[in-house]
PLY file of the C-alpha trace (Angstrom):
ply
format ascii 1.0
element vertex 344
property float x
property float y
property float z
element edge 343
property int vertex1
property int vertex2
end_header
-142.90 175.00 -163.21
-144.39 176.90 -160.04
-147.25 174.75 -160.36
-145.60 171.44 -160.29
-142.95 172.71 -157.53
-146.33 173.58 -155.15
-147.71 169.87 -155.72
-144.39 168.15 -155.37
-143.69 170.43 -152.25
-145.23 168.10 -149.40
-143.88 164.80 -150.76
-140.64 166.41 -150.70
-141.05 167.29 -147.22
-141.56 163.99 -146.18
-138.96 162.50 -147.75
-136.81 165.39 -146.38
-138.01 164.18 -142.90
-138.11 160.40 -143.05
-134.26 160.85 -144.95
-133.32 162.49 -141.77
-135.18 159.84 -139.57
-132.82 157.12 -141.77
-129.95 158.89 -141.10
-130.05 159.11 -137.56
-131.01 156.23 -137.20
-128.17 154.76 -139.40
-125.47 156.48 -137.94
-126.25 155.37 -134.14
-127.69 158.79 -133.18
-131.32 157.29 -133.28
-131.57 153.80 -131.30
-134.53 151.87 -132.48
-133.67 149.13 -130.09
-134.06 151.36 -127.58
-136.96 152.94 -129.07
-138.74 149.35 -128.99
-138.02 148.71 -125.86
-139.21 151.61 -124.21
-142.59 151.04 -125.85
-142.79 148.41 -123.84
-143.07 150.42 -120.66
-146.81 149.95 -120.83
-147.63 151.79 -117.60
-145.94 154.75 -118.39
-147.26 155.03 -122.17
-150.47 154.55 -120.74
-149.22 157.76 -118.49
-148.29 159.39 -121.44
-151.97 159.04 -123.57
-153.64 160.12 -120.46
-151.41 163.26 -120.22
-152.64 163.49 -123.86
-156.32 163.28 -123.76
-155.58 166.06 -120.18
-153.96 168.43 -123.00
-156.37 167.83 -125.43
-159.49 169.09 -123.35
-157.06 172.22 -121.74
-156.68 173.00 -125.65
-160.26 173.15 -126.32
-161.23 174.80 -123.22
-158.88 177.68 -124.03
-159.41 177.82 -127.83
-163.85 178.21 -126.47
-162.52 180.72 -124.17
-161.09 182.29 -127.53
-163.88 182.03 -129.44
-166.63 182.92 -127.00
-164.70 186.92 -126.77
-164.98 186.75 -130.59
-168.81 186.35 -130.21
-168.87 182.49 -131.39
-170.24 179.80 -129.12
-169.02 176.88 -129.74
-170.19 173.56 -127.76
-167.66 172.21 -125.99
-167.75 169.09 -127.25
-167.93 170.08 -131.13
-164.56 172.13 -130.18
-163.10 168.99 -128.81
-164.32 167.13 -132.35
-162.31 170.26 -134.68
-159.41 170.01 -132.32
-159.27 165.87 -132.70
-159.92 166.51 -136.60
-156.74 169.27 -136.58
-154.57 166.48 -134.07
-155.21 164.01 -137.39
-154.03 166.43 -139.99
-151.46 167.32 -137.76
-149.78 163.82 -138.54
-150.27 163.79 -142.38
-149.65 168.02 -142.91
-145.73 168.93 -142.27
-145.31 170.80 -139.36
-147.13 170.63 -135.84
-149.61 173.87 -136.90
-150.67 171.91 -140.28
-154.11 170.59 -138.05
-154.47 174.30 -137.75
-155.61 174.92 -141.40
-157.96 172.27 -141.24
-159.34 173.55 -138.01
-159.54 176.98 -139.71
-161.22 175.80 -142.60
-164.08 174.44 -140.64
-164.51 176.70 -138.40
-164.59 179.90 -140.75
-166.97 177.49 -142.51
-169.43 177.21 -139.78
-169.14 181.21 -138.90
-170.62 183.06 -141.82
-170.04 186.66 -141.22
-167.36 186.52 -138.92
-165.08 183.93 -140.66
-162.00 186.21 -139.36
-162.66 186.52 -136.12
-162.71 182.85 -136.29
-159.58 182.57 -137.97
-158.08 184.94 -135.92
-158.81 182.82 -132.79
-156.52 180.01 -134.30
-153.78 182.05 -134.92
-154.14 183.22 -130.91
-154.67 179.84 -129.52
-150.94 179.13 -131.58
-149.90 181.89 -130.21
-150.54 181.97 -126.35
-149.67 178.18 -126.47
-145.71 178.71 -127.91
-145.68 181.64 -125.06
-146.47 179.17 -122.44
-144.24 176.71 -123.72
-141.26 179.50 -123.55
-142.71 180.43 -120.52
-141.33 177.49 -118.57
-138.29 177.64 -120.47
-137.76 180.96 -119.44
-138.51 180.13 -115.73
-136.08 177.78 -115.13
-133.39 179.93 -116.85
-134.08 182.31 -114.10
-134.30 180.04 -111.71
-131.14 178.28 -112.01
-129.49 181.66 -113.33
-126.12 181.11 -111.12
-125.27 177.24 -112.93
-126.61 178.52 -116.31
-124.28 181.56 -116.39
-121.71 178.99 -115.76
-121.80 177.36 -118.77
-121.46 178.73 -122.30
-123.81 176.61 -124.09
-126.47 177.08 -121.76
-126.18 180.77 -120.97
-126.47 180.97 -124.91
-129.46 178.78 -124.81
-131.31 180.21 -121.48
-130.31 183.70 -123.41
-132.42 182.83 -126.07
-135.17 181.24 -123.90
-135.57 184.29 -121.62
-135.28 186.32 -124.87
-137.67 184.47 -126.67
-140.58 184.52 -124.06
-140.59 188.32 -123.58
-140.48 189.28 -127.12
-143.36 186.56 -127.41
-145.56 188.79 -125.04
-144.42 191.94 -125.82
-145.69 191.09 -129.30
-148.66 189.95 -128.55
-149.66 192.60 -126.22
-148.62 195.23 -128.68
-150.58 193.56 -131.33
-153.41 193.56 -129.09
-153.45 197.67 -128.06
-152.43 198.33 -131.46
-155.41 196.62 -133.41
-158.32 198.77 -132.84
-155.85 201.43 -134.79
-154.66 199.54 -137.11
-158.03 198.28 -138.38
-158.86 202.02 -139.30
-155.83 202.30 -141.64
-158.28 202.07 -144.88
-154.98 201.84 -147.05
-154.32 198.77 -145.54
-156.36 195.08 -147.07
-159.49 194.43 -145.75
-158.34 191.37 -144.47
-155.82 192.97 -142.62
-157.98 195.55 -141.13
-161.02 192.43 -140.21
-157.60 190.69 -138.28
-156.68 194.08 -136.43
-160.21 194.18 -135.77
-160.93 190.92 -133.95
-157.38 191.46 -132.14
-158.91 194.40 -130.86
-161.31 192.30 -129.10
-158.98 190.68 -126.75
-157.40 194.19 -125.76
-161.53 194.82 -124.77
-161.53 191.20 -123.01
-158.12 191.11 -121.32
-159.36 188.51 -118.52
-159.84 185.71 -121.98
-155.80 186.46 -122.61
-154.89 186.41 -119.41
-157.20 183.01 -118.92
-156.02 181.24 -121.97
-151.98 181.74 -121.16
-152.55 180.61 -117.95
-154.33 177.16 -119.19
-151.23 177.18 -121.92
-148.62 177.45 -119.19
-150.48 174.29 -117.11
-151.19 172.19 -120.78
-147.61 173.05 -122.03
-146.09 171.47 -117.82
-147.91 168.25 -118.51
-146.96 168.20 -122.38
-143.09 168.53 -120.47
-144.18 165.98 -117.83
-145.64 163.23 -120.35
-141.81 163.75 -122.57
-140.58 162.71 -118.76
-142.39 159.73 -118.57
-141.13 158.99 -121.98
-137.47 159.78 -121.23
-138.17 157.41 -118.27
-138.60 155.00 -120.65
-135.36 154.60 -122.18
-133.85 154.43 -118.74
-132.90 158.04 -117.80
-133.89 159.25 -114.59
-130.87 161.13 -113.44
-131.02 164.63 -115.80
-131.13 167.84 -114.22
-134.58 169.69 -114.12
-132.78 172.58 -115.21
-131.10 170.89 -118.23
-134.93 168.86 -118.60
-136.58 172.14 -118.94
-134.01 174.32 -120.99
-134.09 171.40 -123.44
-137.67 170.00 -123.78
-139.75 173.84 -124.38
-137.40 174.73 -127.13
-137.14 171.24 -128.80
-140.88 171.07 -128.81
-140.33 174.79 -130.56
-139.05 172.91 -133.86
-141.68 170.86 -134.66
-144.37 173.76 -134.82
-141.72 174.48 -138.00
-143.45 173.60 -141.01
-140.95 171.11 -142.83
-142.05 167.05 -142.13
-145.44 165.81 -141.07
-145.77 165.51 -137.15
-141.88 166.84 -137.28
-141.00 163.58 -137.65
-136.70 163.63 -138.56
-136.29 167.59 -137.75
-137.67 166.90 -134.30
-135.25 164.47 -133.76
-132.50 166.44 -134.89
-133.44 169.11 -132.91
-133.82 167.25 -130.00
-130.02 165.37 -130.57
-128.79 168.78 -131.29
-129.78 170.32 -128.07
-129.17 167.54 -125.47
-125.38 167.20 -127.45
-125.30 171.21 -126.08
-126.97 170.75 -122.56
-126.46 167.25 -121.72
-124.04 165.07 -123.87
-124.43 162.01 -122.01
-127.84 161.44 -122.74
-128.25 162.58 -126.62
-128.74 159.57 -127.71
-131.51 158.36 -124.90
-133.23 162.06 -125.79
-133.75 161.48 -129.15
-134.99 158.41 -128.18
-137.34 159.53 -125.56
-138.66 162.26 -128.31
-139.25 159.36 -130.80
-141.56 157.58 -128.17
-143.14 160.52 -127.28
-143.99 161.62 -130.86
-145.07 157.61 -131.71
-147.79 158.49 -128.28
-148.82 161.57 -129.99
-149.57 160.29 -133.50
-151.40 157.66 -131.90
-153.36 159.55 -129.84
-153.67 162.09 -133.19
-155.09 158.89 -135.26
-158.27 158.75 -133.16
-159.13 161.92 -134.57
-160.38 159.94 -137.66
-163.75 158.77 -135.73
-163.98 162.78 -135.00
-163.37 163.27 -138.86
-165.64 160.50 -140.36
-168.46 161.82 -137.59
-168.17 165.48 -138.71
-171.40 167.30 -139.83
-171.12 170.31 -140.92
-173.43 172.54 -138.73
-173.70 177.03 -138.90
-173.30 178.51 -135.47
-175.51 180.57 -133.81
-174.00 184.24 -133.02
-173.43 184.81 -129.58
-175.27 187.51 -127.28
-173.38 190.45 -129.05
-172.18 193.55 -126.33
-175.11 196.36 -126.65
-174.05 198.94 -128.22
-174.41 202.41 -126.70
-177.57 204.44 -127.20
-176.97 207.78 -128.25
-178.65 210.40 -125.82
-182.08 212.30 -127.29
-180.88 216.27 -128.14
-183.16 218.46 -126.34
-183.79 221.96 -126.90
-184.26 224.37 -124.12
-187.67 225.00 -124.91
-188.60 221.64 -125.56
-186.79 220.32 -122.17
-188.88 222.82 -120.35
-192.08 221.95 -121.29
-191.87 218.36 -120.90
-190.56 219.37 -117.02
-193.88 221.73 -117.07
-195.95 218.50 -117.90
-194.37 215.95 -115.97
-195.18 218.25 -113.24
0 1
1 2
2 3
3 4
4 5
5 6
6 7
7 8
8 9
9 10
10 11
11 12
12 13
13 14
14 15
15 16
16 17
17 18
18 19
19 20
20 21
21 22
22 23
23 24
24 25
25 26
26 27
27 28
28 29
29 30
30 31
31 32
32 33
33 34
34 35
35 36
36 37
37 38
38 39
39 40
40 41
41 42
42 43
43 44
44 45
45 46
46 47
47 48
48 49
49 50
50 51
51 52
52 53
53 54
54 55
55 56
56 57
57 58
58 59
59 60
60 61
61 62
62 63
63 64
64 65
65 66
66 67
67 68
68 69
69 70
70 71
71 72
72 73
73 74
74 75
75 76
76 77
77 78
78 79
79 80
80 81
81 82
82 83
83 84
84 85
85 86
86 87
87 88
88 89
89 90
90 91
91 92
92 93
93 94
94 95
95 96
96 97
97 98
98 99
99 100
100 101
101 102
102 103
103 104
104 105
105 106
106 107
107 108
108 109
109 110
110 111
111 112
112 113
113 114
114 115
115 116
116 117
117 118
118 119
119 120
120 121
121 122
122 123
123 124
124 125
125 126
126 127
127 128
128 129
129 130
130 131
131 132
132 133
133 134
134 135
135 136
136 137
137 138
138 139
139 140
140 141
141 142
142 143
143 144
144 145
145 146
146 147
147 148
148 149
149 150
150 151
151 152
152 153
153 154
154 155
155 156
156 157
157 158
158 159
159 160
160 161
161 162
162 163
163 164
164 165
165 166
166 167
167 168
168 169
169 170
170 171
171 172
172 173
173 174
174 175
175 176
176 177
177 178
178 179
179 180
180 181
181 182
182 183
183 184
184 185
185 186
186 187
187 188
188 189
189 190
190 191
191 192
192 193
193 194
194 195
195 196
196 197
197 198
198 199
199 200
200 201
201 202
202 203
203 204
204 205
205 206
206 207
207 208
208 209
209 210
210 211
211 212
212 213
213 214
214 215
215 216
216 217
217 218
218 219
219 220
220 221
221 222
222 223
223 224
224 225
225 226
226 227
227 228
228 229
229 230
230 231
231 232
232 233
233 234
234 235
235 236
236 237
237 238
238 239
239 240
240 241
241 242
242 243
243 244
244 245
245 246
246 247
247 248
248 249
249 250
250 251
251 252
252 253
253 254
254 255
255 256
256 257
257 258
258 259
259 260
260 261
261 262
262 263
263 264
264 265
265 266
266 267
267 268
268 269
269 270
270 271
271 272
272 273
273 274
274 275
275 276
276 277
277 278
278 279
279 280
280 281
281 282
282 283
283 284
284 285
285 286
286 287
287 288
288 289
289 290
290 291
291 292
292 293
293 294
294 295
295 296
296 297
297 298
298 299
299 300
300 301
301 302
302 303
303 304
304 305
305 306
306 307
307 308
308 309
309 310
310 311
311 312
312 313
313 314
314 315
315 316
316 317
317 318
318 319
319 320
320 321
321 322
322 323
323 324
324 325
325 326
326 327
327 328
328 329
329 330
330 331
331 332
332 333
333 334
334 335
335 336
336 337
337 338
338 339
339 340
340 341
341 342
342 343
């Protein structure tokens, strides 16, 4: 029964996603008119795949950055190919970290001996990028503090934002200081203790954290800008930058949630859930705007097949490993003294 619940599970999910899509789309909430026409915008979807293929090479330069303070070199444009080949699986795997596992998988494949490490770069680059995202949620909250306290909804919202983004680093940070501790806990599984391990790394390479949140804060602002170009689209041009960017981070949260391919359906319910909060007026045109944003990033995502059909698989060299320290020759006395005598 377990068995046949684990293979039915993905078609389930989509169905669960493209009922939702129906749905919405049947009950007015989703406006595939609209949708249509806003397509149409050709300039500004063109705007929209460029801001893509801008994200795609800040992901790979900070997921290199990853890997190079786990001792992997990786050439930059192999780590473009895995992250075009993840993009792909992103659109056929439910949820927006569903790429990830095929990443992972060929990654750890090309790093015999320090498959973790690999895998444990992943898991990092996921991380630092959903920081950055509540990052600039969490900026305009404080920003705009007076006219968010103001209203219920959004206080709740900006709340959780704010809350969100510092529980994100504190996390992360604690993770980091903790690891070389917790990988010395022998009770604990040795894959557990290899994780700990490379997360000990970063503490010893602070600079590559500090590097690779910065690049997620810049790739997650043009990820915000290119959903701007596509709310353009459907005619909206008069939303609040404080509503925009309360509503956009955590929307984009969702769809890293595991339940439709490309979050197709839950990101639109998301999305119609939180501009109904924020900004009534323009629920509708949101939703819309997501849809044509998402339809931008599965195209873009469907290139990844030339990346997928051109994959060889190759090993990686190690990297130049960090000398470790000598220990110092034990000299007696007597033995220190003579070699002065001679020397002299």
């Amino acid at each position: 029964m377990k068995r046949a619940l684990s293979k039915a599970s993905p078609v389930l999910k989509v169905l669960f996603g493209a009922g939702i899509f129906a749905w919405m789309a049947a009950s007015g909430k989703l406006n595939l008119a609209q949708i249509a026409k806003g397509l149409t915008h050709w300039p500004l979807m063109l705007g929209v795949l460029g801001l893509g293929c801008c994200q795609i090479g800040i992901m790979v330069w900070r997921w290199t950055l990853l890997l190079h303070a786990q001792d992997i070199t990786l050439p930059f444009r192999r780590a473009w190919g895995l992250t075009m080949i993840g993009l792909l699986f992103n659109v056929a795997i439910p949820g927006s970290v569903g790429g990830d596992l095929i990443k992972g998988y060929y990654i750890t494949r090309a790093t015999d001996g320090r498959k973790t490490h690999a895998a444990t770069s992943i898991m990092m680059d996921r991380v630092v990028g959903l920081i950055g995202l509540l990052f600039l949620s969490a900026a305009v909250v404080l920003a705009n503090v007076t006219e968010i306290l103001r209203i219920p909804a959004m206080r709740a919202l900006g709340g959780l934002a704010v809350a969100s983004f510092a529980g994100g680093v504190v996390g992360l940070y604690a993770a980091l200081f903790a690891g070389g501790r917790l990988s010395e806990w022998s009770f604990l599984p040795r894959i557990l203790r290899d994780v700990f391990s490379a997360l000990h790394e970063y503490r010893r390479k602070s600079d590559v954290v500090r590097k690779s949140l910065a690049l997620s804060v810049l790739n997650q602002a043009l990820t915000c800008f290119a959903f701007y170009l596509a709310l353009r689209a459907t005619g909206v041009t008069d939303l609040r930058m404080s509503q925009f960017f309360l509503i956009v981070p955590l929307g984009l949260v969702t769809c890293a949630v595991p339940i439709s391919p490309a979050g197709i359906g839950v990101g639109q319910a998301a999305f119609y859930a939180l501009f109904q909060i924020v900004a009534p007026a323009y629920a509708s045109a949101g939703t819309d705007a997501f849809t044509i944003f998402q339809a931008m990033s599965i195209l873009l995502g469907l290139s990844g097949l030339f990346w997928y059909v051109a994959y060889k698989h190759r090993a990686l060299a190690r990297g130049t490993p960090t000398p470790a320290p000598q220990p110092r020759p034990r000299w007696d006395d007597g033995t220190r003294k003579n070699s002065g005598a001679a020397d002299r």
